[in-house]
C-alpha positions as CSV (number, residue, x, y, z in Angstrom):
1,X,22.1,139.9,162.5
2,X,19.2,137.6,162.1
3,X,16.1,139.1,161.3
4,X,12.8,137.2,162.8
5,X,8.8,138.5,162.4
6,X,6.6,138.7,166.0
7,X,4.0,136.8,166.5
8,X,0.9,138.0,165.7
9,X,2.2,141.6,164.2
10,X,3.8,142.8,161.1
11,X,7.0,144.3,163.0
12,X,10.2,142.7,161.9
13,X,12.6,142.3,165.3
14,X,16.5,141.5,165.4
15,X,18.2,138.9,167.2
16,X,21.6,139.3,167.6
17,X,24.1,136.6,166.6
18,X,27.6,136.1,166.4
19,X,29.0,137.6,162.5
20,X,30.5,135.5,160.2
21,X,33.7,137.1,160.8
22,X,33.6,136.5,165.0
23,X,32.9,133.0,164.7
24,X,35.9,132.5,161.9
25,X,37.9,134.2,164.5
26,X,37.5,131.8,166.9
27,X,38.0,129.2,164.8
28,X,40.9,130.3,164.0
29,X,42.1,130.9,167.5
30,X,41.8,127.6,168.2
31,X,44.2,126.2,165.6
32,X,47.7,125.7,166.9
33,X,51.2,126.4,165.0
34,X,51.3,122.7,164.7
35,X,47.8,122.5,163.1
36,X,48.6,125.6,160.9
37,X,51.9,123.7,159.9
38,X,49.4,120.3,159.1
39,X,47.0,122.7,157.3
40,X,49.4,124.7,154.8
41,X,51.5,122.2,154.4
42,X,48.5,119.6,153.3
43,X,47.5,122.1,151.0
44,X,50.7,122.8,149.6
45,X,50.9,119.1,148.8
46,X,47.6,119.0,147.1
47,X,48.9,121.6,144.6
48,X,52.1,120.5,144.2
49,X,50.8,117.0,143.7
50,X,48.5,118.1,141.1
51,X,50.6,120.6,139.2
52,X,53.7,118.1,139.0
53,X,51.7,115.3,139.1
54,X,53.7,113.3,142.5
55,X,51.2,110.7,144.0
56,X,53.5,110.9,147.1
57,X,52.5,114.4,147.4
58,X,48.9,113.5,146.6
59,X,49.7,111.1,149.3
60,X,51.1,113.8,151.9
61,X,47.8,115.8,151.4
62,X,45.9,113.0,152.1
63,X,47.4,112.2,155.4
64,X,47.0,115.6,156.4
65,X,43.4,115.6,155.5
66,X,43.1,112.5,157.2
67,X,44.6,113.7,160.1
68,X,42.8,117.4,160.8
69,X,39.2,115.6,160.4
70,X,40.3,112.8,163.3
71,X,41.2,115.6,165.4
72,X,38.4,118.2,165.1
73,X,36.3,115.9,167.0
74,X,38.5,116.3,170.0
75,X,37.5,120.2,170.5
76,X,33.9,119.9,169.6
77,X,31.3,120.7,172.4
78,X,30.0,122.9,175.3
79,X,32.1,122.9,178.3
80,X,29.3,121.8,181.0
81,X,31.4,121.8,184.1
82,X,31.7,124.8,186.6
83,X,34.8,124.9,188.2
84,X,35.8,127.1,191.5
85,X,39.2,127.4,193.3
86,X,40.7,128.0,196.9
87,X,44.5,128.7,198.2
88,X,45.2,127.6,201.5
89,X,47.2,129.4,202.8
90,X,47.2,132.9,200.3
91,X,50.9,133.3,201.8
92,X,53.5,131.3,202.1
93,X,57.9,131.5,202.3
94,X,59.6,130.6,199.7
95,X,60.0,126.6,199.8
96,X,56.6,126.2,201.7
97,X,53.9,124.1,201.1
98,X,51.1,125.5,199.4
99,X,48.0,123.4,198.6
100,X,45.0,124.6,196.0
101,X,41.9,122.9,195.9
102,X,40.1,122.6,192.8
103,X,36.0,121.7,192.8
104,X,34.4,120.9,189.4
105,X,30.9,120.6,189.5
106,X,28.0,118.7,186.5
107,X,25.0,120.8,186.7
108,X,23.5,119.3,183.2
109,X,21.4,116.2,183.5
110,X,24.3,114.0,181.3
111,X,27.6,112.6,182.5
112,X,30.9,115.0,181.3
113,X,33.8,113.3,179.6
114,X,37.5,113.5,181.4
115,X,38.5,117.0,180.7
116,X,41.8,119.0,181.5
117,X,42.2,122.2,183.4
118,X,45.1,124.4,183.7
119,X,45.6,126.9,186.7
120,X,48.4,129.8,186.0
121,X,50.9,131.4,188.5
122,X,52.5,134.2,186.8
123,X,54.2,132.5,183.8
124,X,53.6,129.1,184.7
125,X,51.0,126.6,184.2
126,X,49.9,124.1,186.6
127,X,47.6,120.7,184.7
128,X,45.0,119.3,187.1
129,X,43.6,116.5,185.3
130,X,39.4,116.1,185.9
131,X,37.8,112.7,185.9
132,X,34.0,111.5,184.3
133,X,31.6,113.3,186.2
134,X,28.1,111.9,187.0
135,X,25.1,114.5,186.3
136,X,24.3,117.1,189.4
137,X,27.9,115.3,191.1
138,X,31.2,117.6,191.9
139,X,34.8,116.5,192.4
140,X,37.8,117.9,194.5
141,X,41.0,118.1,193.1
142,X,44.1,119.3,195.6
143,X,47.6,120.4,193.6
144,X,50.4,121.9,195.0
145,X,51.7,125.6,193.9
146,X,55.5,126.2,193.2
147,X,56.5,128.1,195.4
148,X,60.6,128.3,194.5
149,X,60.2,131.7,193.8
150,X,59.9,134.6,195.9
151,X,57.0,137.1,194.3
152,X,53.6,138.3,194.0
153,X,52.2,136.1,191.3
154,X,48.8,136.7,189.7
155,X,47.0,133.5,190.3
156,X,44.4,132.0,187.6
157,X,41.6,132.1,186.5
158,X,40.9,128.2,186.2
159,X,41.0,127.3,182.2
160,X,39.1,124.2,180.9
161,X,41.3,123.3,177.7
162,X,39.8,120.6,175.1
163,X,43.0,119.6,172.7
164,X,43.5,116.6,170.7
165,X,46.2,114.4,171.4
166,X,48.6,115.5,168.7
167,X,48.2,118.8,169.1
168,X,46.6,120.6,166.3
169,X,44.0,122.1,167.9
170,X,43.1,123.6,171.3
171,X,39.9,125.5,172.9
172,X,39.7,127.3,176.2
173,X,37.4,128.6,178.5
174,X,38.3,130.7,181.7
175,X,36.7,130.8,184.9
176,X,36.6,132.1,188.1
177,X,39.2,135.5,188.8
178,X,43.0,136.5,189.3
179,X,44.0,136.4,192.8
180,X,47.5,137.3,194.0
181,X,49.3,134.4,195.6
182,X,51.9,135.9,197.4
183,X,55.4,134.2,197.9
184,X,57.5,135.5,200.8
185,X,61.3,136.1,201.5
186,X,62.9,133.5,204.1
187,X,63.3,135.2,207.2
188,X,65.4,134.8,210.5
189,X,64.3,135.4,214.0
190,X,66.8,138.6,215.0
191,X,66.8,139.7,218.7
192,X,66.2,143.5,219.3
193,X,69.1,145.4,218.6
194,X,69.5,147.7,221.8
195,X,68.4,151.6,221.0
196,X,70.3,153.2,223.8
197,X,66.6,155.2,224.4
198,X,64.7,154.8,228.1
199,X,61.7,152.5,226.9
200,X,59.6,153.5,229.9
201,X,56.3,154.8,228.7
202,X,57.1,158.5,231.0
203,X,59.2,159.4,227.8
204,X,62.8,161.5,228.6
205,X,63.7,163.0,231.6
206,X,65.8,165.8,230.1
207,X,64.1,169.7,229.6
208,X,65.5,169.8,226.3
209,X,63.0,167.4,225.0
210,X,60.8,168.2,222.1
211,X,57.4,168.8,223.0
212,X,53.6,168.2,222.2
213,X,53.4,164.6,223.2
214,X,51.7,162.7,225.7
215,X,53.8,162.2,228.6
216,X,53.8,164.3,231.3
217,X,57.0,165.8,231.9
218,X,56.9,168.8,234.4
219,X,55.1,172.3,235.7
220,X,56.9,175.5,233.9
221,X,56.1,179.4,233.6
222,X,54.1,180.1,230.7
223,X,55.7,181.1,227.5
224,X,54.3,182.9,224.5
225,X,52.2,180.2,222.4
226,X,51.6,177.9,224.7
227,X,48.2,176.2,225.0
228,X,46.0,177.9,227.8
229,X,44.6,174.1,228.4
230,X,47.8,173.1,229.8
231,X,47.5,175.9,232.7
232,X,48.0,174.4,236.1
233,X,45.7,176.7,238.0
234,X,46.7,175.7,241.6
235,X,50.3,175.6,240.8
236,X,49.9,179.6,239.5
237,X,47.6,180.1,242.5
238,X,50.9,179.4,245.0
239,X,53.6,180.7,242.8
240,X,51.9,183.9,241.7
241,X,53.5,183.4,238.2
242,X,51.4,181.8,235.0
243,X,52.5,178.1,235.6
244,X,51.8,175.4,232.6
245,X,51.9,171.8,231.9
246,X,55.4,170.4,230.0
247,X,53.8,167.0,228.1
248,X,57.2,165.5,226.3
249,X,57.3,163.3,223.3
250,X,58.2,159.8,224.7
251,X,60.9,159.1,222.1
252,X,59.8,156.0,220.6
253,X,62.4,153.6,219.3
254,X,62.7,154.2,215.6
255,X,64.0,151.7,212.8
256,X,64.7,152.9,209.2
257,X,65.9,150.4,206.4
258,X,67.3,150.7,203.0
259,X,67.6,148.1,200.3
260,X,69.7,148.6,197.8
261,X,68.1,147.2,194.6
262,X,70.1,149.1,192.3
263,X,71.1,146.0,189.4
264,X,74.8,147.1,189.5
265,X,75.1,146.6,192.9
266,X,74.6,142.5,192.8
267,X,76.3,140.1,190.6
268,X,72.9,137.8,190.1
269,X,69.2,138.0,191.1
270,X,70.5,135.0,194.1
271,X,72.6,137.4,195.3
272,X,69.9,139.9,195.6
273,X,67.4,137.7,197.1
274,X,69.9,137.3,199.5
275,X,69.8,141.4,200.2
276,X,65.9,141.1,200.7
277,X,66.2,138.3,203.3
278,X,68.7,140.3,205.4
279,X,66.2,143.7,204.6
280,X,62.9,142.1,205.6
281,X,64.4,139.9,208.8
282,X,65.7,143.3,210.1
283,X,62.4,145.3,209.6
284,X,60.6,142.2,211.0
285,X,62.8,142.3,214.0
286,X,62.0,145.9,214.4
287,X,58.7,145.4,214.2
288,X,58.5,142.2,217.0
289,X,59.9,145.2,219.4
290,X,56.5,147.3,218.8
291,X,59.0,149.8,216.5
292,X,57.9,151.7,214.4
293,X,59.7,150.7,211.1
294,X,60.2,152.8,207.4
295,X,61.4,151.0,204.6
296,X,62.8,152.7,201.7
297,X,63.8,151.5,198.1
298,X,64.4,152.9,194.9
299,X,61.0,152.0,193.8
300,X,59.5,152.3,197.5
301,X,58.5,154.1,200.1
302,X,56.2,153.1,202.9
303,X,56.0,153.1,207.1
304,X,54.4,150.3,209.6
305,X,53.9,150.0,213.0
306,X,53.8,146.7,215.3
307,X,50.3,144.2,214.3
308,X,50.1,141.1,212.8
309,X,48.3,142.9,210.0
310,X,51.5,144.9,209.0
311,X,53.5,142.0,209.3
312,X,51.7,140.6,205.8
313,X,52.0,144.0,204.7
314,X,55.4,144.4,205.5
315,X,56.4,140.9,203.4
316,X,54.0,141.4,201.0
317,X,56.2,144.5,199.9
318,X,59.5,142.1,199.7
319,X,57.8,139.9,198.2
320,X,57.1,142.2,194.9
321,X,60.2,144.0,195.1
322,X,62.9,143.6,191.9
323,X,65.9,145.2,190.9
324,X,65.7,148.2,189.3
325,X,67.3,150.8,186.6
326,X,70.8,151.8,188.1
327,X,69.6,155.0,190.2
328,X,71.1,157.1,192.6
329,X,71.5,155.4,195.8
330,X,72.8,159.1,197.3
331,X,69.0,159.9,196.7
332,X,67.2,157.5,198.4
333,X,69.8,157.4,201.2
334,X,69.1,161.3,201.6
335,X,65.8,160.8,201.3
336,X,65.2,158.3,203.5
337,X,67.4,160.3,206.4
338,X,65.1,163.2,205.5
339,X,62.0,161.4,206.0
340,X,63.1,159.5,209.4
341,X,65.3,162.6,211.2
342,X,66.6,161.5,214.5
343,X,65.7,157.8,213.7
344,X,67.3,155.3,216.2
345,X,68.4,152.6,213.9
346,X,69.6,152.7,210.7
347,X,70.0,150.0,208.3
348,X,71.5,149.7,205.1
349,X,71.4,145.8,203.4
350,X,73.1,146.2,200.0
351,X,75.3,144.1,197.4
352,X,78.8,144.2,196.1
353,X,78.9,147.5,196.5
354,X,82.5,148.8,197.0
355,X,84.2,150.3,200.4
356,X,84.1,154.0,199.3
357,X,80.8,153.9,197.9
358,X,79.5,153.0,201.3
359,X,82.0,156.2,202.6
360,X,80.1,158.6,200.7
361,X,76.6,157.6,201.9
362,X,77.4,157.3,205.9
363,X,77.4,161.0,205.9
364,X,73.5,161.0,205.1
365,X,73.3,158.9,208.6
366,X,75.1,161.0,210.9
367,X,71.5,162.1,213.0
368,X,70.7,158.1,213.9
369,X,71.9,156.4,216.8
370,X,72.8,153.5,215.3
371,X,74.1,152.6,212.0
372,X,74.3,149.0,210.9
373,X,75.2,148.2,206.7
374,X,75.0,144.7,205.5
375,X,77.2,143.8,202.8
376,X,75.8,140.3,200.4
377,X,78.4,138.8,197.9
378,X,79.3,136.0,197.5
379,X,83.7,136.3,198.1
380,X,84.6,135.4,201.5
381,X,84.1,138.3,203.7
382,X,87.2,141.2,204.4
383,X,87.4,141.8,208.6
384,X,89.9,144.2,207.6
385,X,87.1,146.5,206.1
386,X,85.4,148.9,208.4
387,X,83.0,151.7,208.4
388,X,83.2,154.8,210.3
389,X,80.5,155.8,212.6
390,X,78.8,152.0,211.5
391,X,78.7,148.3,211.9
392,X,79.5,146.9,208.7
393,X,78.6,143.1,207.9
394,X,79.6,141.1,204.9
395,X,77.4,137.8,204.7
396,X,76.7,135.6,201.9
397,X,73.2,134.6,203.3
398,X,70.7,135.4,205.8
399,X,72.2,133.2,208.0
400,X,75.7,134.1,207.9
401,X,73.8,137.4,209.6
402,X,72.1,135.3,212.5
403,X,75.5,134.1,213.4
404,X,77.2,137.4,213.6
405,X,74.1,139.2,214.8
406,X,74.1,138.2,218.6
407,X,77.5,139.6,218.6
408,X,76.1,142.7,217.1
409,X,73.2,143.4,219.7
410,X,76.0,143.1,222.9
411,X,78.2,145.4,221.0
């Protein structure tokens, strides 16, 4: 703490400044292993040299020396520049192009030297390169993302690095946030696999269906509990008899998926990329048809109905999922079933999971319409196999399932 006296009083008043020990912390953090290496191994020279009395050691400490002070210079000064970074687009499938554009800006009165700054996506580091920039000018520097990988990578922030060619030393200094760049699953175009449920907006026409929805079915006698705002008064008036409204639920199409991402169940993460493909293009497909679609995981659990805005959401979530800790599959299978009674369509996309394994959880699907289970490995594909009560499908990739699946929807 530095200690200074006002003007113009006898009060003494501190200004704070940086300890002794903070600022030989960060010059220490900014010595690499290779300077360390440079450093000790100079010094261990000099004493060796003068204990045993080697010139060639004396020599090695001298080069060292030599070397450290012609690299200090490198990583001395203020970083002036002010950098700022956009994504366009924030979203892309895996293999697309995706472009960000990096503005660096003077705002001091004197030119900058050529400086280096590094953008991170997740574990990776991306170099953009800056040039000389003229006082009160800015420069705009475009540099392509990897996008290889399917994820949700944190993006950034912008790091301004001053290093010296050899290595030794290194400063940083960060700017701007993290953003998430998301990285999508490839997807297919599937056509609507066929419910077997009227899609016309009156709902049901049987007596039997569940009510409390919103289309109108048909005039009945009152019953004990029913809502007194649902009494047809001119109907009573002719028959004499308490008559009441019947509003039906309209049945909506329904479309419940499962992803297996136990790590026993695939033989390699490509394998289980595959699995999400095949997982998302089918909840996609669901949602294209205005269905409303429940995906369940392990490690997730979430619902979406038709919109553009879902969509994101909806690939967003296979974009982050990962394999996880070999858990029950029974479980989410029964809980997924539980969730989504009576569901219309129900989907399991899973590895190289064996024939009886995939027995023993068809009995937590018996209440849906429709059962489809896609099987991902990468042997050739068993017709002989079959599933009862379901459509089984082996495929080795999303597409091998866009072949098969027009045969699928006529079945």
């Amino acid at each position: 703490m530095e200690v200074t006296r006002g003007p113009g009083s006898g009060n003494m008043r501190e200004r704070p400044t940086p300890s002794r020990r903070a600022r030989l912390h960060r010059a220490t953090e900014s010595i690499l292993p290779l300077g360390w290496g440079v450093i000790i191994g100079g010094l261990l020279a000099c004493v060796g040299g003068t204990l045993l009395g080697w010139d060639e050691l004396r020599l090695v400490f001298v080069g060292a020396l030599v070397l450290t002070l012609l690299s200090i210079p490198w990583i001395i000064g203020r970083f002036p520049i002010e950098v700022t970074r956009e994504v366009d687009p924030p979203r892309v499938t895996v293999g697309d192009t995706a472009i960000a554009m990096l503005t660096a800006h003077n705002p001091t009165s004197k030119p900058t030297s050529p400086k280096l700054a590094e953008d991170r996506l997740g574990d990776r580091v991306v170099p953009v390169p800056l040039p000389i920039l003229a006082p009160g000018k800015s420069f705009q520097v475009p540099y392509a993302l990897p996008t290889d990988a399917r994820g949700a990578f944190d993006l950034g922030p912008v790091t301004l690095v001053r290093a010296d060619p050899v290595g030794l030393f290194r400063r940083e200094r960060e700017h701007g946030s993290v953003d998430t760049f998301w990285v999508h699953p490839r997807t297919v175009a599937l056509a609507t696999m066929p419910t077997g449920l009227a899609r016309d907006l009156e709902g049901p026409t049987s007596d039997k269906s569940p009510a409390g929805g919103i289309a109108f079915h048909t005039l009945r006698e009152y019953e004990v509990g029913d809502d007194y705002r649902h009494i047809h008064w001119r109907s009573t008036a002719k028959t004499g008899s308490l008559m009441v409204r019947h509003y039906v639920d309209n049945r909506r199409p329904h479309l419940t998926v499962v992803l297996d991402d136990r790590r026993s169940s695939y033989t390699s993460n490509d394998e289980f990329d595959r699995a999400v493909e095949t997982a998302a293009s089918i909840a996609l497909a669901g949602l294209r048809s205005g269905y409303p679609v429940s995906v369940h995981s392990n490690d997730h659990e979430y619902g979406l109905a038709s919109g553009r805005a879902n969509t994101d959401d909806l690939l967003d979530r296979f974009a982050e999922v990962t394999l996880s800790a070999d858990e029950s599959l029974t479980e989410t299978m029964s809980m997924a079933a539980r969730a989504n009674v009576g569901t219309t369509i129900f989907a399991l996309v899973t590895g190289s999971v064996s024939l009886d394994s995939l027995l023993e959880l068809m009995v937590h699907t018996r209440t849906a319409q429709r059962v489809l289970v896609v099987r991902h490995h990468n042997d050739a594909p068993n017709e002989h196999d079959a599933l009862p009560g379901a459509t089984l499908v082996d495929a080795r990739t999303v597409r091998d399932l866009e072949q098969v699946w027009s045969g699928i929807v006529r079945s």
